[in-house]
C-alpha positions as MATLAB code, in Angstrom:
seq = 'XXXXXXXXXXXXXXXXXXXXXXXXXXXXXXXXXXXXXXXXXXXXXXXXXXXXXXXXXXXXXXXXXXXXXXXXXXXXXXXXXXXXXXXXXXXXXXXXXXXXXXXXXXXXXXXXXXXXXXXXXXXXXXXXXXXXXXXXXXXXXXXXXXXXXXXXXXXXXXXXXXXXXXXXXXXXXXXXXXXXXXXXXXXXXXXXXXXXXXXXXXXXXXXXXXXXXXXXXXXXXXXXXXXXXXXXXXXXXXXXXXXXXXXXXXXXXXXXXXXXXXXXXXXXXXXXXXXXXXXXXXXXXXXXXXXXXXXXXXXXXXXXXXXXXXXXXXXXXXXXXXXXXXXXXXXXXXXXXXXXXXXXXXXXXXXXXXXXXXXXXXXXXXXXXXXXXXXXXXXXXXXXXXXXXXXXXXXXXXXXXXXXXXXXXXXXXXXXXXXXXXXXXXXXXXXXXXXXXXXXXXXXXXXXXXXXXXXXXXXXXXXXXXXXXXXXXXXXXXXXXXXXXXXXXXXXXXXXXXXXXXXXXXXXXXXXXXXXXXXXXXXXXXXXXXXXXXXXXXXXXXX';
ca = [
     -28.215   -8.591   39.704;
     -30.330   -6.692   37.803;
     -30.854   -2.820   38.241;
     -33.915   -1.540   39.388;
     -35.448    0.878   36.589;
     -33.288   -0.026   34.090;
     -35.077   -2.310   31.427;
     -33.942   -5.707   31.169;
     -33.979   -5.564   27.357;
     -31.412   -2.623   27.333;
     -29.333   -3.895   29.833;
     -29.030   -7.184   27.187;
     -28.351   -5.006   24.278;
     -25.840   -3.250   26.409;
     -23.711   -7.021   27.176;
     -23.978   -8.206   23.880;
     -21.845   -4.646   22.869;
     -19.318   -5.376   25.003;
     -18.989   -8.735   24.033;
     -19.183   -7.971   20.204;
     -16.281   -5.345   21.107;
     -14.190   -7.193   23.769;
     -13.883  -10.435   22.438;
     -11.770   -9.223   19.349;
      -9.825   -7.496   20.927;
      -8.846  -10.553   22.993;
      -8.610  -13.035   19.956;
      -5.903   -9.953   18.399;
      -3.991  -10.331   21.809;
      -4.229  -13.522   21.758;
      -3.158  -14.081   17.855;
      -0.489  -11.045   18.930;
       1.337  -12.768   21.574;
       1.394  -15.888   20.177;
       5.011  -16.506   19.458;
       5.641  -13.131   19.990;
       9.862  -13.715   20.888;
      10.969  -15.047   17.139;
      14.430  -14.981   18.575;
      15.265  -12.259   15.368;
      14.177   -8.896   14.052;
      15.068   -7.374   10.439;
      16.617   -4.319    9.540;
      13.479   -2.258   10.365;
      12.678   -3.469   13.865;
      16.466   -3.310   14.532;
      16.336    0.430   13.322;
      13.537    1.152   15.977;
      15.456   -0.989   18.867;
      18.380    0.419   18.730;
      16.887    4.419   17.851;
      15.279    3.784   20.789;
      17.598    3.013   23.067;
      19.579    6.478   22.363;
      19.041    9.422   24.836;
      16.458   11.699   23.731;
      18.883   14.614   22.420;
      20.479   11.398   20.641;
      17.261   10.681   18.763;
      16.530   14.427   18.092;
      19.728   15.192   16.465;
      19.166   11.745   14.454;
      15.731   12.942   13.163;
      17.482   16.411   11.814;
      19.366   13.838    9.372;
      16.700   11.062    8.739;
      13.829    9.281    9.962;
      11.846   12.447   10.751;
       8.512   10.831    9.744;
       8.988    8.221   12.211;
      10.074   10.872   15.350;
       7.203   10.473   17.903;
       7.453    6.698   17.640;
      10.819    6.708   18.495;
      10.728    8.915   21.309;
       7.439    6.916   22.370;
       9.972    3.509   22.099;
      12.341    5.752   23.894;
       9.972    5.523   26.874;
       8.971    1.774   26.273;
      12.354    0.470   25.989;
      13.283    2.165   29.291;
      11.520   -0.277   30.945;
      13.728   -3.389   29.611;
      15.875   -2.859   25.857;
      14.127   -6.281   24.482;
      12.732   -7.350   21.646;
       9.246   -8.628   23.057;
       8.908   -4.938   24.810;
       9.583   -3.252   21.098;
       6.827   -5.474   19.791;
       4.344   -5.090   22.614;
       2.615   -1.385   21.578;
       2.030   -3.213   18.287;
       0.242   -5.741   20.001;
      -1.668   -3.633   22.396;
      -2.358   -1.211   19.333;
      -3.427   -4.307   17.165;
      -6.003   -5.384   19.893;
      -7.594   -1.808   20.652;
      -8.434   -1.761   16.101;
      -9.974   -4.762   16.516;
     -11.798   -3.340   18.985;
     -12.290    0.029   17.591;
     -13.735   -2.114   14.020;
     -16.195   -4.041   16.299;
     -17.621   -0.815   17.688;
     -18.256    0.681   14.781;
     -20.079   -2.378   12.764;
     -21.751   -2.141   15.974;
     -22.517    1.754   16.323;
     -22.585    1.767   12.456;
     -25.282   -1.589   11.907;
     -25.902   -3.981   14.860;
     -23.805   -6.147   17.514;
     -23.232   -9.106   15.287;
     -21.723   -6.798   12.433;
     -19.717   -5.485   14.590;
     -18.626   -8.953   16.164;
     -17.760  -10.578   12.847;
     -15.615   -7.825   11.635;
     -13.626   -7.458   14.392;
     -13.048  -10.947   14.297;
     -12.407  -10.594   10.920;
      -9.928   -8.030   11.322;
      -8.092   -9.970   14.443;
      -7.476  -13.208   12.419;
      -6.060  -11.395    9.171;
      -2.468  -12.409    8.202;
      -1.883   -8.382    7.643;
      -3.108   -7.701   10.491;
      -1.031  -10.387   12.679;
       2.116   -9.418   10.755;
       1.989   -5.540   11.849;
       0.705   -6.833   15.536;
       4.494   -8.141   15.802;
       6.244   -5.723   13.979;
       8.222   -3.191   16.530;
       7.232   -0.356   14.021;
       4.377    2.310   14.083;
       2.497    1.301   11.653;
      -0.004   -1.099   14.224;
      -0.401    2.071   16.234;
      -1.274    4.115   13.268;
      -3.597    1.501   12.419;
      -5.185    1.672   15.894;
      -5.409    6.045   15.581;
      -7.135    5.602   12.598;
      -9.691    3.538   13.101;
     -10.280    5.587   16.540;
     -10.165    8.771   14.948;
     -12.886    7.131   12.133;
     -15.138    5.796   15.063;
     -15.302    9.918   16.538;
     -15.884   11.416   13.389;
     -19.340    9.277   13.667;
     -20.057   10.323   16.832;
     -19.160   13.469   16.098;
     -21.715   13.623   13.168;
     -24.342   12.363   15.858;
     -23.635   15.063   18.081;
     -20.351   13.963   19.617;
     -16.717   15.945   20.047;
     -14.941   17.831   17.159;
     -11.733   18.262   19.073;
     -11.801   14.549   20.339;
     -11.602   13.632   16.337;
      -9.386   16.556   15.610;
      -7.019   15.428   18.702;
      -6.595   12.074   17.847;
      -5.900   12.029   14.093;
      -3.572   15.242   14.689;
      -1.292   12.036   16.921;
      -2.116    9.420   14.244;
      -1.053   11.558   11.435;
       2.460   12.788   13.727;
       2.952    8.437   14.289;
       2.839    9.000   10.136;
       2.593   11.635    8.014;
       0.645    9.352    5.511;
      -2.125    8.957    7.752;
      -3.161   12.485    6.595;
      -4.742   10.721    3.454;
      -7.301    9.457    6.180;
      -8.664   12.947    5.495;
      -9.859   12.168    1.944;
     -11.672    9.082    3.005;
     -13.742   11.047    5.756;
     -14.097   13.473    3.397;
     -15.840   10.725    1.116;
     -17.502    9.382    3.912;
     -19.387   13.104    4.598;
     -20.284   13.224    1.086;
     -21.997    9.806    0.796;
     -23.842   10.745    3.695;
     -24.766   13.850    2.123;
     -24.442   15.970    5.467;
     -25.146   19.431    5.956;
     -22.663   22.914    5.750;
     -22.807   22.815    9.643;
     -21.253   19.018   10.068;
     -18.440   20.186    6.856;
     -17.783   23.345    8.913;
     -17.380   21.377   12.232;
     -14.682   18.569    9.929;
     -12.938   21.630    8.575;
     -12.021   23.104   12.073;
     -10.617   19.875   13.138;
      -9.318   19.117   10.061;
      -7.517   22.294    8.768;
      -5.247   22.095   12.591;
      -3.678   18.583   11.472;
      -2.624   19.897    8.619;
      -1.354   22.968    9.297;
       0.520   21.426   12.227;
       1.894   18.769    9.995;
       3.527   20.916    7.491;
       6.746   21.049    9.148;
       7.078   17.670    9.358;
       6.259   17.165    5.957;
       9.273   19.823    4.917;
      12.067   18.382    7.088;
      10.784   14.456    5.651;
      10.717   15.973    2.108;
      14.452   16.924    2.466;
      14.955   13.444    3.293;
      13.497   11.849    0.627;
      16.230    9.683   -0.426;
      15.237    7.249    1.949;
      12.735    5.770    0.189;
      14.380    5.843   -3.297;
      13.916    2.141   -3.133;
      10.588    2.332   -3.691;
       8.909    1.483   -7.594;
       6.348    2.665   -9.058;
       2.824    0.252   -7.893;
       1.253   -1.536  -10.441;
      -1.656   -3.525  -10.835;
      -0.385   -6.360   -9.185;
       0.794   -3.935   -6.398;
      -3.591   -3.395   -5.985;
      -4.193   -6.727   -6.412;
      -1.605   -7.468   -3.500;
      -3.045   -5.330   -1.219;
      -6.543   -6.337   -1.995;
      -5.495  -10.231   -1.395;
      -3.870   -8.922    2.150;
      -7.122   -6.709    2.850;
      -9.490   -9.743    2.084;
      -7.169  -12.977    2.667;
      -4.416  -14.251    0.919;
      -5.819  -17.542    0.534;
      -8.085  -18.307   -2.460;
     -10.872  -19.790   -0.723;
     -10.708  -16.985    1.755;
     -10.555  -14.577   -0.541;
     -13.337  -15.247   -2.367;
     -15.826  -15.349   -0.302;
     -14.929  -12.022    1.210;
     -14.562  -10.685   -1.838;
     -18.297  -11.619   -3.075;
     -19.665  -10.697    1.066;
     -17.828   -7.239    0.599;
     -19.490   -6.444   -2.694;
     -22.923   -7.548   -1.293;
     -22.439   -5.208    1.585;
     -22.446   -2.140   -1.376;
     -25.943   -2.582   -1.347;
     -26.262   -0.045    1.391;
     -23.726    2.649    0.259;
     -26.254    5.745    0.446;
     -28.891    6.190    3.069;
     -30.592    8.575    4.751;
     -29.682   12.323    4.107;
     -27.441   13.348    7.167;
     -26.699    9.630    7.758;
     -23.842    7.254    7.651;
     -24.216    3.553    6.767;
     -21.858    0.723    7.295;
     -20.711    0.926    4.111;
     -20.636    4.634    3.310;
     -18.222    4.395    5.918;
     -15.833    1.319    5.465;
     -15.689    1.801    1.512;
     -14.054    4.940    1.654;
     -11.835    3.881    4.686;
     -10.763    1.200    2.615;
     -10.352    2.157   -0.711;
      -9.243    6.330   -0.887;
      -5.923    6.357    1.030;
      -4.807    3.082   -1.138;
      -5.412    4.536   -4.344;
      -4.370    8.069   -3.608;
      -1.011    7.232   -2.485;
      -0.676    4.544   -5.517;
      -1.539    7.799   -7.965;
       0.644   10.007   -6.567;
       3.514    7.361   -6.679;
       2.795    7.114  -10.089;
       4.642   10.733  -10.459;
       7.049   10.177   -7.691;
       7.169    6.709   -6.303;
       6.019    6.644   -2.264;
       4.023    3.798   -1.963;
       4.381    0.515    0.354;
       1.425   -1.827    1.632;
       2.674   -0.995    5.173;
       2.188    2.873    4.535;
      -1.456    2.190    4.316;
      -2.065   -0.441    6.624;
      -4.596    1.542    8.313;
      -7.102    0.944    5.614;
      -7.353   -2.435    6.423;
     -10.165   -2.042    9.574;
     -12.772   -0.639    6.927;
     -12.524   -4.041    4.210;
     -13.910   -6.942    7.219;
     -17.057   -4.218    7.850;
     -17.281   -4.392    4.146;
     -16.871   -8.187    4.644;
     -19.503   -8.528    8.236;
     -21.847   -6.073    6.231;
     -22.161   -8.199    3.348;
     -22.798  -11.219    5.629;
     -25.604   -9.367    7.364;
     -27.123   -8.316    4.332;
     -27.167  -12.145    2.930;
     -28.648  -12.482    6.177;
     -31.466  -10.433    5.925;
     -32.195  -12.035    2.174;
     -32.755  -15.128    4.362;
     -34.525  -13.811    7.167;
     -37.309  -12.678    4.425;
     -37.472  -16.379    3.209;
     -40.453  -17.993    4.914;
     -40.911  -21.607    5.455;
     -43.156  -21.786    2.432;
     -40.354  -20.226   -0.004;
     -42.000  -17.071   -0.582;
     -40.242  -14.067    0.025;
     -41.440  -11.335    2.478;
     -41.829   -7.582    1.286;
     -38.142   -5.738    2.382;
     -40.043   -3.510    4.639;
     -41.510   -6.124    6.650;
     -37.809   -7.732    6.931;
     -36.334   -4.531    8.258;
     -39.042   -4.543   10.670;
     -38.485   -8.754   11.652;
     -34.716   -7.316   11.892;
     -35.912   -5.158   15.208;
     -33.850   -5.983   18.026;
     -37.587   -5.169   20.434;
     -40.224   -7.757   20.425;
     -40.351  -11.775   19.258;
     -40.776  -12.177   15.726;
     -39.735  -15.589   15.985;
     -43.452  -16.616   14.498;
     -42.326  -14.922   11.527;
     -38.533  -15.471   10.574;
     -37.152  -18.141    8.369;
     -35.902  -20.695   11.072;
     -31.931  -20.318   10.050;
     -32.606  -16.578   10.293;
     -33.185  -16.394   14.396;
     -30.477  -14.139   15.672;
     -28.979  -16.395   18.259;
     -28.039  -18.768   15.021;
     -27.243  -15.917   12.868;
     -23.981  -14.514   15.136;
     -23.177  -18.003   16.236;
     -23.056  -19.183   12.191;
     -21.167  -16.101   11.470;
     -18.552  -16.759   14.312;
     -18.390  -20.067   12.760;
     -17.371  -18.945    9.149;
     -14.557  -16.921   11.126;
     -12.714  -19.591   12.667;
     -12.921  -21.449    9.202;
     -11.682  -19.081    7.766;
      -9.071  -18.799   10.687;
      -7.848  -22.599   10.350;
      -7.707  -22.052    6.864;
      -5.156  -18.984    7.298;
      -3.340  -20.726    9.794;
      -0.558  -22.362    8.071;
       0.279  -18.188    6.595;
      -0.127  -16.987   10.126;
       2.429  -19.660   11.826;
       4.942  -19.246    9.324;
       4.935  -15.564    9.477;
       5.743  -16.322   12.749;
       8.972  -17.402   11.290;
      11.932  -14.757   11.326;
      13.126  -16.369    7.985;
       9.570  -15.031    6.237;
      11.351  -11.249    6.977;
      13.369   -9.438    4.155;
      16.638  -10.712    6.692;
      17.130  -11.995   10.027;
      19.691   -9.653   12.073;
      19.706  -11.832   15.428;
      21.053  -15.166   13.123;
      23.909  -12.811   11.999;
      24.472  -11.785   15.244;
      24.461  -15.286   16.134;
      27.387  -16.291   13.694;
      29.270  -13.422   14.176;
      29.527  -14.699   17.607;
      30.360  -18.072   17.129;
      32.717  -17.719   14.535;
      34.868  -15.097   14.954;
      37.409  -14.438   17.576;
      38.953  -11.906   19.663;
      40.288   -9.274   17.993;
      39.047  -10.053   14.485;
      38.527   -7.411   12.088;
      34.631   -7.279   10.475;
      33.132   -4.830    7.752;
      29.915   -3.917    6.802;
      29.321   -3.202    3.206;
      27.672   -1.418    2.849;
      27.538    0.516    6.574;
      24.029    0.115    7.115;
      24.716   -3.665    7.287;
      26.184   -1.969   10.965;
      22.594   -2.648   12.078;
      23.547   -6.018   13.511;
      25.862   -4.532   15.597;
      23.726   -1.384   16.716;
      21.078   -4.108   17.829;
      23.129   -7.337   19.045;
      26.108   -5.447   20.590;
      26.488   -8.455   22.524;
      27.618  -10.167   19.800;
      30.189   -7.980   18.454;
      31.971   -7.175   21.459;
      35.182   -8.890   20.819;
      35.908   -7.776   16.868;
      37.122   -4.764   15.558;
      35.131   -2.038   13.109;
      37.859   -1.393   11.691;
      36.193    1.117    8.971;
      34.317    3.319   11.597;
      35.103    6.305   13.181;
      31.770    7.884   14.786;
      29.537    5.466   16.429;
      25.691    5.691   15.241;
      24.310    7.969   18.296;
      27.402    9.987   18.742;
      27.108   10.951   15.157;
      23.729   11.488   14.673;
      23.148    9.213   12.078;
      21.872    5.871   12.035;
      24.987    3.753   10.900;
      27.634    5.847   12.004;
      30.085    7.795   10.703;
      33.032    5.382    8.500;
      36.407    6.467    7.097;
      37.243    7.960    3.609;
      37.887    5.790    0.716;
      41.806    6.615    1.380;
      41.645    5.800    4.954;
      39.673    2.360    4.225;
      42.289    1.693    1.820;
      44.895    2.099    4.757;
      42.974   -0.024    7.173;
      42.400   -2.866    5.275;
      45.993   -3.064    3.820;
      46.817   -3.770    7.739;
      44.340   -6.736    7.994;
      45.049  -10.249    7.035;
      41.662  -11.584    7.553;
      38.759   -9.450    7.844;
      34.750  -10.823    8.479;
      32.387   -9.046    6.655;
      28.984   -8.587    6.853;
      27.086   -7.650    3.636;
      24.150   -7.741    1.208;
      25.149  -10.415   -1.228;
      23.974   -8.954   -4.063;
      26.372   -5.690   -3.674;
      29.628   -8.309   -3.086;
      28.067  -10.082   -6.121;
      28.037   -7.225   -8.202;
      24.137   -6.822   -9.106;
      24.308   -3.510   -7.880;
      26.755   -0.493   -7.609;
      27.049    1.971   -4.418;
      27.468    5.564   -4.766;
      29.901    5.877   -1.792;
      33.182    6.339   -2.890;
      34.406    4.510    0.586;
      31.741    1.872   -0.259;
      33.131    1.161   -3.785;
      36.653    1.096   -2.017;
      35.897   -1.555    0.599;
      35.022   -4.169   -2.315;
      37.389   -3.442   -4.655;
      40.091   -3.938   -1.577;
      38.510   -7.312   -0.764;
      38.582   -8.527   -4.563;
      42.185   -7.229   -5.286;
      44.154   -8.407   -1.893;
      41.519  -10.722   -0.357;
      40.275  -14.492   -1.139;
      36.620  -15.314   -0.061;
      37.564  -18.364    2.120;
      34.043  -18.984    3.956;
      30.682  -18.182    3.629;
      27.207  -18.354    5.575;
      24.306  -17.381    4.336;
      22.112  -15.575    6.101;
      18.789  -14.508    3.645;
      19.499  -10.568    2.746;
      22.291  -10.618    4.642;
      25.310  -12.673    4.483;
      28.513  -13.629    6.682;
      31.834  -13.911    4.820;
      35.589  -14.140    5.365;
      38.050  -13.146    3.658;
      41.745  -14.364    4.258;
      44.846  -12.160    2.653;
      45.567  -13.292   -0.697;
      49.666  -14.261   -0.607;
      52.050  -12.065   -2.197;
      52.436  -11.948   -5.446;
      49.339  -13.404   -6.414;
      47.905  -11.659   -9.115;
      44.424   -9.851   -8.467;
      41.993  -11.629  -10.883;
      37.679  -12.834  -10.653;
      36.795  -13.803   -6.731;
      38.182  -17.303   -6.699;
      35.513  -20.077   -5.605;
      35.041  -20.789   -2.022;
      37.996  -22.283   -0.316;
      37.369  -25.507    2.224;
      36.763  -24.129    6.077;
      40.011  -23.458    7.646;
      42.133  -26.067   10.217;
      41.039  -23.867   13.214;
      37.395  -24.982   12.668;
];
């Protein structure tokens, strides 16, 4: 039904918004939930389960050791995981959060350029393999995603007249889910500069602006202290760029491209109108600032990880759907004849009011336009398909905790003795307890949340050495490259658990298991003299 005094022509502009912004979001669920229960989660996703599941004084004394930065999301998981400790409820926010930025990207290619922009790059952004990956990831880094492109979409309105404190509000909670979300800042900041705004807009930013950062200077000081977490971390090089650019745009080759040509066509429009944004005044800066700060200042001290700036992914498919539109226009100014129309006459064809069907290149009718563009998305969907169902995969993750879990319960028996070397291979444990019930830690004396920590608390290097001299077979559950020697631990109790298992123990069994691997060890007898880790010894009688 239509209503009375409300022109019919507005009330069709109004449906095909909410279709441009509803229907990515549903293709994200969609591409979300598919396969969502992988029957596995890796170290990281087993560090937010089983965080999660601790009291809330648990997880606050945890985050005065480590993990600070990631605080609010695991008191939000806190809340979440109430309702059932799974691993499809960790994953849902991600999904949910994955579905409202494909959203949030739609409505601004369509509050930044026109419906159809707005449609193809939230499409864009909903068939990504980045995108999918972090949509099933139980970590925060979907719903940081999700804050930033909301707190992008308000800082236009704002500019038009809109809510400071909305903007201010919302990246204050983004920049809490991660204190590298700050770096958001510098691409708004680039943002208010292409569009050449005035000292009342800057003033308006800088009150909403200057809170977030003041209130996220303690955070930064308590993560700072805890620093060592992310020694891992190397220095990014160009391949590092060139890795996040192929994630950004496609991994594929064919995919990539083709949005890589679209997304440097959609440049032309970088600058507009004094006071105004444009599609790409917006997304370039989105996309490209908080990448390349963080890279630079890893250069000096190395913090960077694709994840970390995962967020900058919604501005690269408006780059992408901007591009498209203006090869689009070029087209729409080719008339039947072959000659080209003036640019000002194609702006005006481009008018959403009237019919200026009489004057448009046939291919160039909007109807055809969207549909052709929707098109080019699902090719380049089937073409990403094979990346997005393996990912789906828990063997495509650095390790796969629930297959531990699976032969430490199949293989071991009552009473058995395991070790984890080093303790933070405990994480099996701490998120399959299940599977552990009937063996023995035999190193630990804290568990995780009594201590505080996220491992728990083990025994000296003296008081190792005592409990393993009492075991004659011990299961242990390690990185294979530590028991193979290609790296060293610091840990003095560490270094003592493998040089007891080379000196008294023989490696009888092992089952690989990706990053992490499932060995016993049987007592060497007496008298044997410790030499090199024999070779693996046939599976015992018992099995």
């Amino acid at each position: 039904m239509v209503n009375v005094g409300v022109p019919v022509g507005a009330q069709s502009r109004k449906a095909h918004r909410r279709v441009a912004v509803c229907l990515p979001a549903l293709v994200m669920l969609g591409a979300g939930l598919w396969r969502l229960d992988r029957g596995g989660m890796w170290r990281d996703e087993a560090v937010s389960l089983q965080v999660g599941r601790r009291t809330a004084p648990q997880i606050w004394r945890l985050l005065d050791d480590v993990d600070a930065v990631h605080g609010l999301y695991y008191l939000l998981m806190h809340a979440v995981l109430a309702v059932h400790p799974g691993e499809v409820v960790l994953r849902l926010p991600s999904v949910c959060a994955a579905a409202v930025t494909a959203a949030l990207v739609a409505a601004l290619g369509t509050r930044l350029a026109r419906p159809r922009v707005g449609l193809w790059a939230g499409l864009l952004y909903a068939v990504t393999p980045m995108a999918g990956h972090y949509a099933q990831e139980g970590r925060s880094y979907a719903l940081v995603a999700a804050g930033a492109t909301g707190a992008t979409l308000l800082l236009v309105r704002a500019v038009q007249g809109g809510s400071w404190w909305a903007y201010g509000a919302v990246l204050g909670v983004t920049c809490w889910l991660h204190e590298f979300a700050v770096l958001l800042l510098c691409a708004h900041a680039g943002a208010l500069a292409l569009a050449r705004v005035g000292a009342r807009v800057w003033r308006g930013w800088g009150c909403a602006a200057g809170p977030v950062v003041l209130s996220l200077l303690p955070l930064v000081g308590v993560s700072w202290g805890q620093a060592a977490q992310v020694a891992w971390l190397r220095r990014p090089t160009a391949s590092s760029a060139e890795g996040l650019l192929r994630g950004f745009l496609g991994p594929g080759a064919g995919v990539y491209g083709v949005c890589l040509v679209l997304a440097s066509a959609g440049l032309a429009g970088l600058v507009g109108r004094r006071g105004q944004f444009t599609l790409a005044g917006v997304a370039l800066p989105l996309t490209v600032v908080p990448p390349v700060v963080l890279m630079s200042a890893s250069q000096v001290s190395p913090l960077y990880a694709d994840r970390y700036v995962l967020y900058a992914l919604s501005g690269a498919p408006l780059l992408v759907a901007g591009g498209a539109e203006w090869v689009a226009g070029a087209v729409g100014r080719l008339r039947p004849g072959g000659r080209w129309a003036p640019a000002r006459s194609a702006r005006r064809n481009d008018c959403p009011h009237g019919d200026v069907s009489r004057t448009r290149h046939p291919l160039a009718q909007p109807p055809l336009v969207a549909f052709a563009g929707v098109l080019a998305v699902c090719l380049a969907f089937l073409l990403q398909l094979p990346l997005l169902r393996a990912d789906r995969d828990p063997g495509t993750r650095p390790d796969d905790l629930g297959a531990v879990s699976r032969v430490v319960a199949r293989e071991s028996g009552p009473g058995d003795a395991v070790v984890f070397v080093p303790g933070s291979a405990r994480n099996a444990a701490l998120a399959y307890p299940r599977a552990f019930r009937g063996v023995r830690d035999v190193v630990l004396l804290e568990g995780a949340a009594e201590s505080g920590t996220l491992y728990g608390r083990e025994a000296g290097a003296r008081e190792v050495r005592r409990r393993l001299a009492r075991q004659d077979r011990v299961w242990v559950v390690a990185d294979p490259g530590l028991l193979a020697g290609r790296w060293s631990p610091r840990s003095p109790a560490e270094r003592a658990k493998l040089a007891v298992l080379r000196r008294d123990f023989s490696q009888w069994e092992e089952i690989p298991r990706g990053a992490t691997t499932v060995r016993l060890y049987v007592r060497k007898p007496p008298g044997t003299h410790p030499g090199p880790p024999p070779p693996l010894l046939p599976r015992p009688a018992r099995w």
